[in-house]
ROVONU-342187 format. One record per residue (C-alpha): x, z, y. Coordinates in steps of 0.2 Angstrom, whole numbers, padded with zeros to 4 digits, always signed. Each point is the difference from the previous one (the first is absolute). Layout:
% ROVONU-342187
XZY ...
//
This chain:
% ROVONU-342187
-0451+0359-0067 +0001+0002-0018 +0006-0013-0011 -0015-0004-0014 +0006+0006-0016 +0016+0010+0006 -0001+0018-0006 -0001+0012+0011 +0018+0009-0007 +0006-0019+0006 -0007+0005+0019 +0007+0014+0001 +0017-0004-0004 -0001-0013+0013 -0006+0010+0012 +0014+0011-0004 +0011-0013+0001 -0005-0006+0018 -0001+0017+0007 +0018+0003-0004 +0009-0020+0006 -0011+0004+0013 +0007+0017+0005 +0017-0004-0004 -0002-0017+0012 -0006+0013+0013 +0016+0011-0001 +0010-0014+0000 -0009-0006+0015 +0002+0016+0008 +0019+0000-0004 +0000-0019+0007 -0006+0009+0018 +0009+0016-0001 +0017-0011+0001 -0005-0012+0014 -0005+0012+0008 +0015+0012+0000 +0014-0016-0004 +0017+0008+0006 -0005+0018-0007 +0000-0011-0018 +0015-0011+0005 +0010+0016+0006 -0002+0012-0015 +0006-0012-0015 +0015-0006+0010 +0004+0019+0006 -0001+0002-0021 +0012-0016-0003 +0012+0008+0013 -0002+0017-0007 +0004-0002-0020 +0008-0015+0003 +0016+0008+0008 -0002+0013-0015 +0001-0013-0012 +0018-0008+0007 +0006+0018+0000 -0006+0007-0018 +0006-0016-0007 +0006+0003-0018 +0002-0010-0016 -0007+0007-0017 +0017+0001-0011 -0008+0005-0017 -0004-0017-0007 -0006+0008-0017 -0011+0011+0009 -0009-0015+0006 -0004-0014-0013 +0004+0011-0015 -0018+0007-0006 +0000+0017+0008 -0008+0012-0016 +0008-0009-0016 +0004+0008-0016 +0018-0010+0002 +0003+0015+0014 -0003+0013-0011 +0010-0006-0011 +0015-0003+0008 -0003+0020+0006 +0000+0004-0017 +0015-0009-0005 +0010+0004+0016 -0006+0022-0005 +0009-0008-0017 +0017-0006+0004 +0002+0001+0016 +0010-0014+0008 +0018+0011+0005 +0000+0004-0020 +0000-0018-0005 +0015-0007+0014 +0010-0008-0012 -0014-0008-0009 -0003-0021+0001 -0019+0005+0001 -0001+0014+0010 -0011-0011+0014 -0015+0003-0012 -0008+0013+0011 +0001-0009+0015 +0013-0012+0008 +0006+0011+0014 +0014-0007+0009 +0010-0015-0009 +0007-0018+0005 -0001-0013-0014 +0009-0018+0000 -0001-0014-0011 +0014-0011-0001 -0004-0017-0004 +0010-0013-0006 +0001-0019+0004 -0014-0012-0013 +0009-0004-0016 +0013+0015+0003 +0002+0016-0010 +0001+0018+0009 +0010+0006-0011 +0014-0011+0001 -0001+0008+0021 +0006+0019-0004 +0015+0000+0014 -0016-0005+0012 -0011+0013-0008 +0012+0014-0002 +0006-0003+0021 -0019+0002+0004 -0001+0015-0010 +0015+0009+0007 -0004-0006+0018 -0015+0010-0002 +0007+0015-0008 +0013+0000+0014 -0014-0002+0015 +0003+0011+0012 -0012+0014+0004 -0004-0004-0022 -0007+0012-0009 +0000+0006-0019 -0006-0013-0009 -0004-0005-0017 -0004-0018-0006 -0012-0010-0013 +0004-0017-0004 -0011-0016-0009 +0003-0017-0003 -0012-0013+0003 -0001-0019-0005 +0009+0006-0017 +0004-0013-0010 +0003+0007-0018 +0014-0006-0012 -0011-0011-0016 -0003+0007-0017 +0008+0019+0008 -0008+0012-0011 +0005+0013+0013 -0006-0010+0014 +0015-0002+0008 +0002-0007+0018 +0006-0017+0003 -0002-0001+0019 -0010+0006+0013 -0007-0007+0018 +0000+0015+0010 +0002+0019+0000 -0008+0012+0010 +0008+0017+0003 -0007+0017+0007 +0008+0016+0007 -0012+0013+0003 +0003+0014+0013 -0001+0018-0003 -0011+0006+0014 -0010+0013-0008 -0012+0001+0013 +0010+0008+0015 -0008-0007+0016 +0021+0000+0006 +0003-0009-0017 -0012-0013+0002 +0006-0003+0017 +0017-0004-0006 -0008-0009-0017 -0007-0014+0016 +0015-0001+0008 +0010-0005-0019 -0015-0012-0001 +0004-0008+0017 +0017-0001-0001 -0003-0007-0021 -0011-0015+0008 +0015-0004+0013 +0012+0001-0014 -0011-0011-0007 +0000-0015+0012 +0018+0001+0002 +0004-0001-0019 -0011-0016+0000 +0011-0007+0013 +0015+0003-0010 -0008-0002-0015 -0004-0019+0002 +0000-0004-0019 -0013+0015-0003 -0018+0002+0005 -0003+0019+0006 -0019+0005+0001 -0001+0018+0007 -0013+0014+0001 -0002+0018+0005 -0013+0013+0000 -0004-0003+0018 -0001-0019+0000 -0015+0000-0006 -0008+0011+0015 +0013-0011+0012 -0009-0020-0005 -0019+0011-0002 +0004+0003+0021 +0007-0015+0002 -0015-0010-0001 -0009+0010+0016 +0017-0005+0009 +0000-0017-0004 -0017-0003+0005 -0002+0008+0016 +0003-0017+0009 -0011-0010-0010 -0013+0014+0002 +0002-0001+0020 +0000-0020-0004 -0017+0003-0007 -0009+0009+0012 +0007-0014+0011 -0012-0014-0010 -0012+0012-0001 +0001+0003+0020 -0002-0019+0001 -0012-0005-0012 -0013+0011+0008 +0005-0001+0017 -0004-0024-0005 -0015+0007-0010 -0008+0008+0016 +0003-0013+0010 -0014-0012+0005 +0000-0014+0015 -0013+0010+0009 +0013+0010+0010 -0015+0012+0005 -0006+0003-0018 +0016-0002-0008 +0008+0018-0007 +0019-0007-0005 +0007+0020+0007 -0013+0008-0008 +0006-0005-0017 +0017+0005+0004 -0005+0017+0007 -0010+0001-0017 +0017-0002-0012 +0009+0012+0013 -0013+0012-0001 +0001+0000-0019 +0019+0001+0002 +0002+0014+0011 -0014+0009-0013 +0013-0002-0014 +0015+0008+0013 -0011+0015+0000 -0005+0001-0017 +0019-0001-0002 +0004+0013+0011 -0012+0011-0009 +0009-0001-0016 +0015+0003+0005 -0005+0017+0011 -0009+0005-0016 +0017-0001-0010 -0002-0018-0006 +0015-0011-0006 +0002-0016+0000 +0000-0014-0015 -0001-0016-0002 -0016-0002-0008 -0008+0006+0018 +0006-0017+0005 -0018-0006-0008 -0009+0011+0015 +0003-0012+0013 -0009-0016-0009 -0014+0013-0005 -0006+0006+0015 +0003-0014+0008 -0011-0010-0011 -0014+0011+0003 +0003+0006+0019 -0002-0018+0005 -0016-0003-0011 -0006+0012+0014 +0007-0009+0015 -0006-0017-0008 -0018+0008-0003 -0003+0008+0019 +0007-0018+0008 -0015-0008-0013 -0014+0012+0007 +0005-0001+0017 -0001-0021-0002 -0018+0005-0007 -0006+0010+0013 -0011-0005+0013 +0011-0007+0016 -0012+0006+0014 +0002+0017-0006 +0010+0011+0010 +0018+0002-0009 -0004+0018-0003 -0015-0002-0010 +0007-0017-0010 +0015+0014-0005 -0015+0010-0006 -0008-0013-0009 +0018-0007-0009 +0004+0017-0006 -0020+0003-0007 +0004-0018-0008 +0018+0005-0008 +0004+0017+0000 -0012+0005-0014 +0008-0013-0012 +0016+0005+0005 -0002+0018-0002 -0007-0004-0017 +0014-0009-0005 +0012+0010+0008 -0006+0016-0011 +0004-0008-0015 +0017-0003+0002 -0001+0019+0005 -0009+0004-0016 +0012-0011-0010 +0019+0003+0007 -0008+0016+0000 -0002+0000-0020 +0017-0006-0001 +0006+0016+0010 -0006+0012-0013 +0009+0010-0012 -0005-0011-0014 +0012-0015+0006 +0016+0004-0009 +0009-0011+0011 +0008+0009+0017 +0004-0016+0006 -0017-0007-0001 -0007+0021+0005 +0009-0002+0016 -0006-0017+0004 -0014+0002-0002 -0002+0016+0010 +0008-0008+0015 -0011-0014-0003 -0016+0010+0002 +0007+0007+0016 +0003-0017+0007 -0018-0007-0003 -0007+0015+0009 +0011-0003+0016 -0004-0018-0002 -0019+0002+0001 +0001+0014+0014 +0013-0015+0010 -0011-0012-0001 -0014+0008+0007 +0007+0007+0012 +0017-0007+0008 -0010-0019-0007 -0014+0003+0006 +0007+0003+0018 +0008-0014+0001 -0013-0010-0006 -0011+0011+0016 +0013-0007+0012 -0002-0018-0007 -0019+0001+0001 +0002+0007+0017 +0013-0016+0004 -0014-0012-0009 -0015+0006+0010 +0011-0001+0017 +0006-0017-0004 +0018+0001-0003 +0011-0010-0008 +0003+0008-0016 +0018-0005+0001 +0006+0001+0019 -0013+0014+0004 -0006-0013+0016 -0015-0004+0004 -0006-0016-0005 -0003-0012+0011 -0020-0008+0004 -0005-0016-0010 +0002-0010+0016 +0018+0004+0003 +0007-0003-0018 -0009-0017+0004 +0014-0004+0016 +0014+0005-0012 +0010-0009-0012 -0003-0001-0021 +0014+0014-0003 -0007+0012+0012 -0018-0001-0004 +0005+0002-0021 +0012+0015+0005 -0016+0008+0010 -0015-0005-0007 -0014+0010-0008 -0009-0012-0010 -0014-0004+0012 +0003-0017-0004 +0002+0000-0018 -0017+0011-0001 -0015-0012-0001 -0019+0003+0004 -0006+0007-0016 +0013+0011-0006 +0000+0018+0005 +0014+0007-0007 +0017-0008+0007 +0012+0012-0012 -0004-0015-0012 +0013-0008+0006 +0013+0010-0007 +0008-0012-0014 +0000+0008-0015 -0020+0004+0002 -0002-0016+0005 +0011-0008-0014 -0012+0011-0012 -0017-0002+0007 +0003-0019+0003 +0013-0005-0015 +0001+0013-0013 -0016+0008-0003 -0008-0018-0004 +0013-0004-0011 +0001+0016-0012 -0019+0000+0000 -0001-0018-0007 -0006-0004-0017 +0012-0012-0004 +0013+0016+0002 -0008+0013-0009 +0004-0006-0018 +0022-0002+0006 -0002+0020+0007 -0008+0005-0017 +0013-0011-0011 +0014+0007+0013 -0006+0020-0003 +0001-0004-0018 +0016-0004-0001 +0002+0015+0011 -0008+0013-0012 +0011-0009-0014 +0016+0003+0008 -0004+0017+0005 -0005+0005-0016 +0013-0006-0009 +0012+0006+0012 -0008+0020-0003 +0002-0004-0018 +0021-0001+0005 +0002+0016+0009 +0017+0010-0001 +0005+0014+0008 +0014+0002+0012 +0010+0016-0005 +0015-0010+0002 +0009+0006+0017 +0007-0016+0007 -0017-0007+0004 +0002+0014+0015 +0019-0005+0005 +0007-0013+0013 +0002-0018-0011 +0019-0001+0006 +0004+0017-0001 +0015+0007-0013 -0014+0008-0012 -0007-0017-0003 +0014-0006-0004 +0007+0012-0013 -0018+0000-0009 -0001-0018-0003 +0018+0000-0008 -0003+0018-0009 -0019-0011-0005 +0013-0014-0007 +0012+0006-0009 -0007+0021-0004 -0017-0004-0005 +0003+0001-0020 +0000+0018+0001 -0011+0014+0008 +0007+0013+0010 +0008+0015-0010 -0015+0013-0002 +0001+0016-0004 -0009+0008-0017 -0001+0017+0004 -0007+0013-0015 -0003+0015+0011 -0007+0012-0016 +0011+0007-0012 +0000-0012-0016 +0008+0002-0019 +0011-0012+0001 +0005+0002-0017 -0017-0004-0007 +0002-0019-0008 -0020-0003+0009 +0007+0006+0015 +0014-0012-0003 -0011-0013-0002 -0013+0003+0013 +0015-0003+0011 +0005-0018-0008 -0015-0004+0002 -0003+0003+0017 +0015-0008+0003 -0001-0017-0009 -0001-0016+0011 +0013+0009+0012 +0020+0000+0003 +0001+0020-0003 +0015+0009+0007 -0004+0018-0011 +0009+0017-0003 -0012+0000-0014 +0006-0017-0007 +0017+0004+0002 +0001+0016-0007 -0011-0007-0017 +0014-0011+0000 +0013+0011+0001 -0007+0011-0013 -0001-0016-0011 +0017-0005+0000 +0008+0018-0001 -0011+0003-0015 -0004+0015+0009 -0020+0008-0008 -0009+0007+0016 -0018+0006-0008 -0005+0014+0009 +0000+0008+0017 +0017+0009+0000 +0009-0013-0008 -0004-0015+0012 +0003+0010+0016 +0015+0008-0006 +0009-0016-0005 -0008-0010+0017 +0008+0016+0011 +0014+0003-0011 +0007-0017-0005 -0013-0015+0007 +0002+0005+0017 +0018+0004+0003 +0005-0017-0005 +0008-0009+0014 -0014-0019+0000 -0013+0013-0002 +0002+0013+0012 -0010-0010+0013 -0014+0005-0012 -0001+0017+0006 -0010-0002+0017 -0010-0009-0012 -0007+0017-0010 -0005+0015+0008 +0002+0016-0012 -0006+0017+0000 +0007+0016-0007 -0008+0016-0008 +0010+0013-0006 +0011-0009-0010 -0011-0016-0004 +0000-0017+0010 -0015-0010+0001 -0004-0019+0008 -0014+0002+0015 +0004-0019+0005 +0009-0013+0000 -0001-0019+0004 +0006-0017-0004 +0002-0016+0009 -0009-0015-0004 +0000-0018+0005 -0013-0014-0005 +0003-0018+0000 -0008-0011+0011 -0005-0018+0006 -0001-0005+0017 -0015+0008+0006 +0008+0017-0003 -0009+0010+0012 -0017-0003-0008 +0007+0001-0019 +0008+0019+0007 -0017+0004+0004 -0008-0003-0016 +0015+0010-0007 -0004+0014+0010 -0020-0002-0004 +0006+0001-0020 +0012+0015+0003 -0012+0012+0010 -0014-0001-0013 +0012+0003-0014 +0007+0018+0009 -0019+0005-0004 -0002-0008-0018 +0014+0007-0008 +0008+0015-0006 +0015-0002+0013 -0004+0005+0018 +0009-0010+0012 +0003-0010+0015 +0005-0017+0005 +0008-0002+0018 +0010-0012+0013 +0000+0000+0016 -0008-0018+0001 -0016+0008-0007 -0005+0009+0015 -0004-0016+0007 -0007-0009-0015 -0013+0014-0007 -0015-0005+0002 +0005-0009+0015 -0016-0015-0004 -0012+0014+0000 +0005+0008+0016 +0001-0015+0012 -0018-0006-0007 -0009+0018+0005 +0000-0003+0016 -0008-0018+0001 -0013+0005-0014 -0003+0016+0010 -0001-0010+0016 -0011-0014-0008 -0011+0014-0007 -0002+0007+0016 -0008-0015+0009 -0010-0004-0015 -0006+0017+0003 -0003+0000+0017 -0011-0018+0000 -0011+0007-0014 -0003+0014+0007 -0005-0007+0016 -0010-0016-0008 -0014+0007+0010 +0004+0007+0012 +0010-0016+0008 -0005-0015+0010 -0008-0006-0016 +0003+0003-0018 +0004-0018-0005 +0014-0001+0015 +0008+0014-0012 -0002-0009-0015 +0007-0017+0006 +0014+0011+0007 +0007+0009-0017 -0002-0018-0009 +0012-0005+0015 +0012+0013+0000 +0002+0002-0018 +0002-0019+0000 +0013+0000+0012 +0008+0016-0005 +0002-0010-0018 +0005-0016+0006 +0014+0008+0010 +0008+0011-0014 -0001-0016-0012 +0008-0012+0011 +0013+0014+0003 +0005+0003-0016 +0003-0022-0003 +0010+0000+0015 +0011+0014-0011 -0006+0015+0011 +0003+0017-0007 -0013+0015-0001 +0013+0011+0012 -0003+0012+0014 -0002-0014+0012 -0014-0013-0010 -0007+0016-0004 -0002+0005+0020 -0003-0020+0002 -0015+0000-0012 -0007+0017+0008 +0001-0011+0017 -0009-0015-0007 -0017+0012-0004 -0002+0003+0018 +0007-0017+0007 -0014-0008-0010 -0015+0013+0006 +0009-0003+0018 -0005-0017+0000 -0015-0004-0013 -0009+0014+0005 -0006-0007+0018 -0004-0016-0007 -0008+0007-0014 -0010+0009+0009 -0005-0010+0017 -0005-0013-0015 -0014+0011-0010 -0007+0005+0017 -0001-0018+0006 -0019-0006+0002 +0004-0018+0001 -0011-0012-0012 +0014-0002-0013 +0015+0006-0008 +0009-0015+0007 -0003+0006+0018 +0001+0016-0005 +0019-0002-0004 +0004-0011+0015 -0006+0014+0011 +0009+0012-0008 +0016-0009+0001 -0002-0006+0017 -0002+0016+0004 +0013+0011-0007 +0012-0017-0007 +0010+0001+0016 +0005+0016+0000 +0004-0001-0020 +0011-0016+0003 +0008+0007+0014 +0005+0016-0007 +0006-0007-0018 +0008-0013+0008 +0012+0011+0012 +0002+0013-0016 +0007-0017-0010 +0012-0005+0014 +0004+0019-0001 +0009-0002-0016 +0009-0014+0001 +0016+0008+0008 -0001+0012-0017 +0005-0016-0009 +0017+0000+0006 +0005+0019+0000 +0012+0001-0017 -0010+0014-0009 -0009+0001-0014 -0012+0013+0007 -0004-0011+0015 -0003-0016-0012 -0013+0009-0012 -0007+0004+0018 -0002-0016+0006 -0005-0007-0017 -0014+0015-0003 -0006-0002+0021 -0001-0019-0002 -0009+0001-0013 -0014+0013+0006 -0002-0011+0017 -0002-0016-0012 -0014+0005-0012 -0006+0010+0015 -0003-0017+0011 -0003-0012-0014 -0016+0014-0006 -0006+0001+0018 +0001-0018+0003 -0003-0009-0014 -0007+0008-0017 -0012+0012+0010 -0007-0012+0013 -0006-0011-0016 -0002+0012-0011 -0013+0012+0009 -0012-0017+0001 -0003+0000-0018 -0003+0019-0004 -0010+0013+0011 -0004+0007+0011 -0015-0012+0003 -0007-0005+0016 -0017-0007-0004 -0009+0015+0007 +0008-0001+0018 -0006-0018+0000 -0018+0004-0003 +0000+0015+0012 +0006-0015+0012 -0014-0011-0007 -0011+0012+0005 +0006+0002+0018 +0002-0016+0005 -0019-0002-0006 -0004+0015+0009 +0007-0007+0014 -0007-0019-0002 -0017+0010-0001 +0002+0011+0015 +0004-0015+0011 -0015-0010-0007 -0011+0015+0006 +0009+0000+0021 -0002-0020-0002 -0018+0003-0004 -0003+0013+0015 +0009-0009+0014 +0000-0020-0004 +0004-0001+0020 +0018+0009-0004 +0004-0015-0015 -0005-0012+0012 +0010+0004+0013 +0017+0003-0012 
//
């Protein structure tokens, strides 16, 4: 019947509206009795799967060993500029060169030799010059060449020349000359092994120096590391988890109670992630330890699933046969859960696509996608045939533990107290008036009885508002502070050797940038005084290392005029260049020759800035003044080190994802406002997400959290952990007809709060073993997962249970409409009253 008032665009969309929740109900429910119907074929094909491309995934089994390739932003001008550099002066022309590691590291083993507080480095040379020759003399050694810096520096007061009065440490580098051969880079790993040994055996000796080492490859060897040291906290994990569910189940009915329901549900999820695995790796997949987030993910949301089926069975009616209550729990469930299910689809799908610039989070997120469709198809189906076996063991009366029958009422009697608590099906417990025994389940009962009276009091209401207050405060002033995380040990094992030798590099390196390279790749006049100055300018602020400097010197003090063309080449190829400290210039100068004229097509310099501590952000902003500058002036160059193919434009590339992700759910509930349940279900559920989603990245960022592959992954995962639990009670409250809001929100959580509890409670317990795994990967893990489960269960329990009874949806109208009945009713009784007075009488 049509509302009065309500236009009739309004009926419409809410007939569209119940024609499709009804119609989806009705597939679900046909999807509920196509499985109990046909229970082993659906428990036999997803473990025939696991079996299948689970084997596969032991035998293809293969690390990623390209650790650039995976958190350095894939498409960055940085690559194109070390191409163009390396085209320049290639890397075998430059061998005897301090800077020739400017195009990229290749294969090189570095040590800084530090000396005891309150001592001087330099006063240790017989310890220095036996670490040097050791390596030198290692055996399978290769050519090498070696830089050197000081750090700590103590200059000598009022040097005009800044001399050196001490020093705290030195670091010394020998780079290997690979060139690229696949044979040659074989042998470069073994030097870099053999260098780290030498390493740990010179500390030994060396008992008066402090050695820190570092090769190319260690970075790769403590990224892997993290995977191997948390494979038995990981398995520790599942353990809780296993045990958390399996006590959550439990009830004292031993009839009604499902304790090996919930542990079938974590296996099922469990063997789901085994063949998403297994897929992966037959597709070519390898290995990383940012994959080490899958687990926690799907778990997370697989068991959302089992939670939600044991709830709607609970809610079915008990003198249905099990068949049809399977029906009726997946028409309940399944329809929310494929909703939520297709947005973690849609939204690791986003972060799949081509415009993520990250592999790392790419190839995540891809596997990702593929384990949320496995985990929908298990649940359903190898789930849902357990939960057919368990109906069936309900309905006969076994013991939902021991698989006995349970004995009569009159035999538990004759039996002592422990056997008729292990055996007893509630018959006791259940009074006369209650007609639902799964009430008795403790955390519904602790909500219906204790909770839900509680939150919903007024004397409450005010503290919650004051307490999401300081919530928004923090959050927002915590998004205010965000940082990127280009910086590679936030991805590396806490104790590992790469740790280590950055924090003392951090301490005693950090006045100075790395050496980059200022590469003028068109032909330029030199000789032109602007030229000359274009060039100082450009390299003001910095420590320069210049052919171009050297040679105006030289020019100066031999009182030698060099004007024009013909006259500065000639004296630079005749004279300049021939001299003995300036012959390392000539790799630095590339000439070109027609007929009998030369010309300069290129040529570079080294530059080095100073810097505070925060030296990677102040390199960036270096970079960022440079680039524009290439375009601005007259010059034409480039500005490149191998450090900036992580750092260019780093921020930008681990923040697409997210926003695309974000955009995409936003997207999606728009455009189903009308289509949904009810349109106010979707507004209530943006407000939530977004204030979740917000709260999370906040709170991150005060607990010193990074913006890094794996917050980023973390924050993509807190979109669809949010809409996996507020969307149920979001929408079971603006369907609810009770008289008020209050009654509406105690439904609501009585209704889907057990599951929610139970699921974020055994995803919490998940993460505690992360804790202890010594990784910084696997703490900004925990921190980001423990934060998503917090906000998660404070917003489901606590802000939106007093929250949605002061704002809409109002429920005035389903009062009067049962107004109206019950008058109807009170009228219609009156009437039979009237016609049979005999009937009254006799009642």
């Amino acid at each position: 019947m049509r509302r009065p008032g309500a236009p009739a665009s309004w009926i419409w969309w809410r007939m569209l509206r119940q024609v499709l929740r009804r119609g989806l109900q009705s597939f679900c429910h046909r999807l509920g009795l196509c499985v109990s119907r046909h229970p082993v074929f659906f428990l036999t094909v997803p473990a025939v799967l696991t079996i299948t491309f689970g084997l596969s995934a032991l035998n293809r089994f293969q690390p990623e060993g390209d650790l650039e390739r995976l958190v350095a932003p894939s498409h960055s001008l940085a690559k194109i500029e070390r191409s163009l550099a390396s085209s320049l002066f290639p890397l075998d022309q430059s061998k005897s060169q301090l800077y020739s590691d400017l195009h990229t590291p290749g294969r090189y083993g570095r040590v800084i030799l530090l000396s005891p507080p309150g001592d001087n480095i330099l006063l240790q040379a017989e310890g220095i010059l036996q670490t040097h020759r050791a390596v030198l003399e290692m055996k399978d050694g290769r050519n090498s060449f070696i830089g050197h810096q000081l750090g700590g520096v103590v200059e000598v007061p009022n040097s005009k020349d800044q001399r050196v009065k001490s020093a705290r440490a030195i670091q010394i580098t020998y780079y290997l000359q690979t060139y690229g051969s696949a044979t040659q880079d074989l042998i470069g790993e073994k030097w870099e092994n053999e260098f780290c040994k030498l390493m740990r055996k010179l500390q030994e000796e060396h008992q008066d120096l402090q050695l820190y080492s570092l090769a190319s490859f260690s970075l790769w060897r403590d990224f892997h590391k993290s995977s191997i040291l948390a494979r038995s906290k990981v398995l520790v994990s599942l353990m809780l988890i296993l045990t958390t569910a399996t006590l959550s189940s439990s009830m004292k009915d031993c009839l009604r109670g499902k304790p090996f329901l919930g542990l079938l549900g974590v296996l099922t999820v469990c063997i789901s992630i085994i063949t998403a695995a297994g897929i992966f790796f037959i597709t070519d997949g390898k290995y990383n330890s940012t994959l080490l987030g899958i687990p926690f993910f799907a778990m997370g949301h697989g068991t959302k699933g089992v939670f939600e089926l044991l709830s709607g069975w609970r809610r079915t009616k008990e003198n249905l046969p099990f068949k049809d209550r399977v029906a009726d729990a997946y028409s309940d469930v399944m329809v929310t859960y494929t909703m939520t299910s297709s947005l973690y689809f849609i939204t690791f799908g986003m972060g799949a696509s081509p415009f993520t610039n990250i592999e790392a989070v790419k190839v995540f997120c891809q596997n990702m996608c593929v384990s949320i469709l496995l985990n929908y198809f298990y649940i359903f189906s190898f789930f849902g045939s357990c939960l057919v076996f368990a109906g069936q063991l309900e309905q006969n009366r076994y013991h939902s533990i021991f698989c006995c029958k349970i004995p009569s009422a009159e035999y538990l009697d004759r039996k002592p107290v422990w056997f008729q608590t292990v055996m007893s099906d509630g018959h006791q417990q259940t009074s006369h008036h209650e007609t639902n025994p799964y009430q008795h389940h403790f955390i519904q009962h602790f909500l219906r009885e204790h909770y839900n009276e509680w939150i919903t009091n007024i004397y409450v209401k005010p503290f919650v508002v004051i307490l999401y207050l300081i919530y928004a405060s923090f959050s927002f002033m915590g998004c205010l502070q965000i940082s990127d995380g280009a910086n590679i040990i936030n991805l590396l094992a806490s104790d590992s050797p790469s740790i280590s030798y950055a924090m003392v590099q951090q301490k005693y390196f950090s006045n100075y940038s790395p050496v980059i390279g200022f590469y003028v790749y068109e032909p330029l006049e030199y000789w032109n005084n602007s030229v000359q100055e274009d060039l100082q300018r450009l390299c003001s602020g910095f420590t320069a290392v210049s052919w171009v400097e050297q040679y105006y010197q030289f020019l100066k003090v031999s009182n030698i005029s060099a004007n024009n063309k013909s006259d500065f080449i000639s004296v630079l190829q005749s004279s300049f260049l021939k001299k003995p400290e300036f012959q390392h210039f000539r790799n630095d100068i590339i000439f070109s020759k027609a007929g009998d004229e030369s010309n300069i097509i290129a040529s570079r310099l080294y530059l080095v800035a100073r810097t505070s501590r925060d030296k990677q952000k102040e390199v960036i902003e270096v970079l960022e003044k440079l680039r524009p500058l290439s375009l601005s002036k007259s010059i034409r160059f480039i500005v490149f080190n191998p450090s900036f193919v992580f750092m260019d434009h780093y921020s930008l590339s681990v923040t697409v994802p997210v926003l695309i992700a974000g955009f995409g759910v936003l997207l999606v509930l728009i455009l189903t406002f009308f289509l949904v349940i009810h349109p106010l279900g979707n507004f209530w559920l943006i407000l939530s997400v977004t204030s979740i989603e917000l709260g999370v990245l906040g709170l991150m960022t005060l607990w010193n959290v990074d913006m890094d592959c794996i917050s980023i992954l973390c924050l993509i995962y807190t979109f669809n952990f949010a809409i996996d639990h507020c969307a149920p009670l979001l929408y079971t409250f603006v369907l609810a007809t009770e008289h008020t809001r209050t009654q509406c929100i105690k439904s609501s959580l009585q209704e889907h709060g057990t599951a929610i509890l139970q699921n974020v409670t055994s995803f919490l317990i998940g993460l505690v073993p992360l804790l202890f795994v010594p990784s910084n990967l696997t703490f900004t893990l925990f921190k980001c997962l423990l934060l998503t489960g917090s906000c998660t269960l404070l917003h489901c329990f606590v802000i939106l249970p007093v929250f949605l009874t002061f704002f809409p949806p109002s429920k005035k109208h389903h009062k009067k409409k049962k107004r109206a009945k019950r008058k109807e009713r009170e009228e219609i009784e009156c009437i039979e009253i009237q016609e049979n007075p005999d009937h009254v009488t006799t009642v």
